[in-house]
Every structure is written in C-alpha cells, then in structure tokens.
N, C-alpha and C positions, 0 to 999 in steps of 0.2 A: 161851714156847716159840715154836719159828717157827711154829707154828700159830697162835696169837692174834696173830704178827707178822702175818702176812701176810693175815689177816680184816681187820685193820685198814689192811693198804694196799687192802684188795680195799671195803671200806666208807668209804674215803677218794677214790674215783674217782667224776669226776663227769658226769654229761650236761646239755645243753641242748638234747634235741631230736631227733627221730627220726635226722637226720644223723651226732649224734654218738655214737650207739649203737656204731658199728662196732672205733673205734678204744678204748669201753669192755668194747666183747666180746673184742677180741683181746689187750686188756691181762689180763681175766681168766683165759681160758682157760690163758694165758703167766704169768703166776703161781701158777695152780695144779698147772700140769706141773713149772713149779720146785720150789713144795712138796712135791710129793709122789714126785719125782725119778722120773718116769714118762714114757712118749715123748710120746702122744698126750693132748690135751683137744680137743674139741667140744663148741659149743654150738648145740644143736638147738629148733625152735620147729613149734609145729603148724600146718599150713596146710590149706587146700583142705575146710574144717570137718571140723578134728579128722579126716582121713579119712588123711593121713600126713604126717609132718614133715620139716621142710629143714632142712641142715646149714646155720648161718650165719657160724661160722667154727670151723677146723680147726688146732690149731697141733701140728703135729712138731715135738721137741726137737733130734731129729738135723738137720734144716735148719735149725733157726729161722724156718722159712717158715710163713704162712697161707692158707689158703685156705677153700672156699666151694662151697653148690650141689648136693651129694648130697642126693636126695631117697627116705627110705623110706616104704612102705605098708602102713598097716594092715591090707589081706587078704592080704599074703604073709607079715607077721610079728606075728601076732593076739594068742598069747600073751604077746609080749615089750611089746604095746601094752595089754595088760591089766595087766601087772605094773607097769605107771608109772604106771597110774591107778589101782592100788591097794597101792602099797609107798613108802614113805617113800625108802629107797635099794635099789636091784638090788645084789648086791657079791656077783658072781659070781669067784669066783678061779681056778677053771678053765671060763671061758667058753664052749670047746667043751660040756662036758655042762651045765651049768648047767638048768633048766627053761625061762630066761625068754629066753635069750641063745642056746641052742645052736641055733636056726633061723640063725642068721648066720655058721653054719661052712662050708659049702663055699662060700657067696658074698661073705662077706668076714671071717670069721675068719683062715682058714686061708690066703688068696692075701697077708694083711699079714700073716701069722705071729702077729697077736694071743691073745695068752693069758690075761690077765685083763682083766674090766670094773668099774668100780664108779660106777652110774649115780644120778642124783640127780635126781627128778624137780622144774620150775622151778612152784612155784603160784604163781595170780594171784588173791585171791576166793575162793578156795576150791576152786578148780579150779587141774588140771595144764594149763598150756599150751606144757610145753618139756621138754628134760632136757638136762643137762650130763654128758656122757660121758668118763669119765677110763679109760686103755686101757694097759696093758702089752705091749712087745714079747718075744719071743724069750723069754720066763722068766715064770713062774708067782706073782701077787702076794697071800700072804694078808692080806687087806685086814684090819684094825685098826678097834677103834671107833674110834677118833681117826682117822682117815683118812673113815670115813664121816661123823663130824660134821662134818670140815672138807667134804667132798664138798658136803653139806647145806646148810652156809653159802656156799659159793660161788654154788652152786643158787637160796639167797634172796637171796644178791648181785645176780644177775642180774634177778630178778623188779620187785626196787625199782630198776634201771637203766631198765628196760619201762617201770613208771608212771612213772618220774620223766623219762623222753622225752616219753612221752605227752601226759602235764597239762602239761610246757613246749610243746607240740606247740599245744593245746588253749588255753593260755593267749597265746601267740602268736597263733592265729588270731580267736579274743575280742579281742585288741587291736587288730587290721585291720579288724576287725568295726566295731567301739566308732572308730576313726577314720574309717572308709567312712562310717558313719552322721553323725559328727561336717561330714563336707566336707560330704557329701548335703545337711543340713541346710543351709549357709552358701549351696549354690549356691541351696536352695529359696526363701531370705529373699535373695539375690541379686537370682532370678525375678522377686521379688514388686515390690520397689527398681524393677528395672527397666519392668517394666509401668507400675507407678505415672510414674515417668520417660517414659516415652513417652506415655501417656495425655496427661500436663499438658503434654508438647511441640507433641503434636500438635494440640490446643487451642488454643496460640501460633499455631502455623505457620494454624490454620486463617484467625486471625483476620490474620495477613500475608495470605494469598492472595484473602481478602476485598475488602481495602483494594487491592493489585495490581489485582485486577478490573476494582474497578471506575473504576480512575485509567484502565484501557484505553479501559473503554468511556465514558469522558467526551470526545464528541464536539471539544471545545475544547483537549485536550490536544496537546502537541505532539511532533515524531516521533522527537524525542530524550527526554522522556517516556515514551511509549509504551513505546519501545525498551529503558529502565531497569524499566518495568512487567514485560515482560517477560519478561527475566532472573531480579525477585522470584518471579515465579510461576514459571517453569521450578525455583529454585532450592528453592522451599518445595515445589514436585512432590515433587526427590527428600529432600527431609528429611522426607517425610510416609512416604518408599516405606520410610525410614530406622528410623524409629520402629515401622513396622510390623515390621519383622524384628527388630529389638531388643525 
C-alpha cells in the first residue's frame, strides 16, 4: 500500500549529526502530507523543560514551502499538553470541538481555517518529547486507523532520527576527544625529549664556556686569542639562554 511505501522511504532517511536533522525533518514532514494528501505537517519538539514546544519545521502542500519557530505553552494550552503525554495519537476530526484541541480555535484554528488534527506524540525513553502534527484545511478529515498508524510511524521516525543525530553527535565529539588526548600525549613525551635535550646541551655548552674562560684568563694568551675566547663564550651565553627556553 502507499502506506508501507512511504514508512519505508520515511525509515530509509538518514542523519549524521544534529546538522543534518533539518533536511531529515523537512523530508518527513513532506512525505507524509504526500501520503495522507493533507495540507499542513509539523514537527514539533519540547523545549524550555518540557514547559512548551517549538515548531521545528512546518510544510504547506499549497506552497511547497517550510518553515520554522512557532512556539506554544503549556499554561495557555494545558489540556491539549496533557493529552500528548497521555494518548498514543490526538485524531481529532473536528478540531474546533475536539476536548484536547479546541483551545486552538480562535488563536489558530479558525484564522488558518484548520479543521481537522491528527497528532502523534514523538517518544524518546519512554517519554514524550515532541509531536508531529498532521492538519486539514478548509474540509473535515475523518481520520482512519490506517492513517493514525502511519501518523504513529512517522512519529517514531522522527524519534530514531533524534537518537541517531545524537549518538553521531556524541560519537563525533568522543573522537575529538580520543585525538585531543592522543596530540596532548605526543607534545607531553615531546616536553619530556626536550628537557632531556637541553639538560645534556647545556652540560656541553657548560663545559665550552669553561675551557673559553679560562684560555681568557691565561695571562700569555694572545689578543687574537683572547678575542676568538670571546666570541666562544658570548656565543655558548646565548646557546645556554637557548636551552633554557627550549
């Protein structure tokens, strides 16, 4: 049926990453307004703890356009926020009276002409953290079980797009992790290299500036001597000032 067709492009879409979430949410939402030859799909997520949810993308059939960024609250629409945290799907067919839905009539039922809902709450855990909202314009839709199970599935589409951003999310930043530590290490045993390096330099250079010395202070020396003296010791100064900074 195009039902099982289109679970299966909807379970065939992939993420890699909280980035790529957006273009799996607007493919979803966009195929299930296909299927279910209805205007409107959103998919909505809870934010601000659990206190009201954002619309994360919106698709009209009539535009082919999406959009984004409607945010509702749970003390102006309490009922309609208890019914998703305890009904498997909303599948209100006349939206305006419905119990769980008719608080959204004069503020946006009625200004988009919306007449039927059939909502599908998104679990994660065992918890609701979302819902996908499928909407009828201008005419009265009585929803079908087969329309609420595909509702449903879309619903758990979405939830395993979430985890599967996430743990790519999460597995990504474990591998930055896991190489950060890996340099850290290299420059530590670098450190160590180095130290040891200048330590047995600077031992060299002492035993140069030693010998300099004391060819200066040998009264018999002479002033072209002296003057090659020196230069050695000027020159083992800064290879000494060298080693310290290294």
């Amino acid at each position: 049926s195009h039902y099982e067709s289109a679970r299966l492009r909807l379970a065939r879409l992939r993420v890699d990453g909280g980035a790529s979430l957006r273009p799996a949410f607007q493919e979803s939402t966009r195929l299930a307004a296909g299927t279910l030859g209805i205007e409107r799909v959103s998919l909505w997520l809870f934010i601000e703890g659990r206190s009201a949810i954002r619309c994360f993308d919106l698709y009209e059939t009539g535009r082919n356009e999406h959009s984004e960024g409607s945010v509702l609250y749970r003390h102006d629409y309490p009922v309609y926020f208890e019914a998703l945290e305890t009904q498997r799907v909303i599948a209100a067919d006349d939206a305006r009276t419905h119990e769980a839905t008719r608080d959204f009539r004069a503020g946006y039922l009625e200004p988009l002409d919306i007449r039927s809902m059939l909502d599908a709450p998104i679990y994660q855990g065992g918890e609701v953290v979302g819902v996908v909202c499928h909407e009828t314009v201008g005419h009265v839709r009585h929803w079908s079980p087969e329309d609420a199970a595909f509702a449903g599935s879309v619903a758990d589409t979405v939830a395993l797009q979430v985890e599967a951003a996430a743990r790519k999310d999460a597995e990504t930043a474990l591998q930055a992790h896991q190489e950060y530590v890996a340099e850290l290490r290299k420059m530590e045993a670098l450190g160590r290299l180095a130290a040891g390096v200048a330590h047995d330099f600077r031992n060299i250079l002492s035993v140069v500036l030693g010998h300099a010395r004391l060819i200066e202070s040998e009264q018999s020396s002479s002033p072209r001597v002296l003057e090659q003296a020196a230069r050695i010791v000027a020159a083992a100064d800064r290879g000494v000032e060298l080693t310290r900074e290294l």
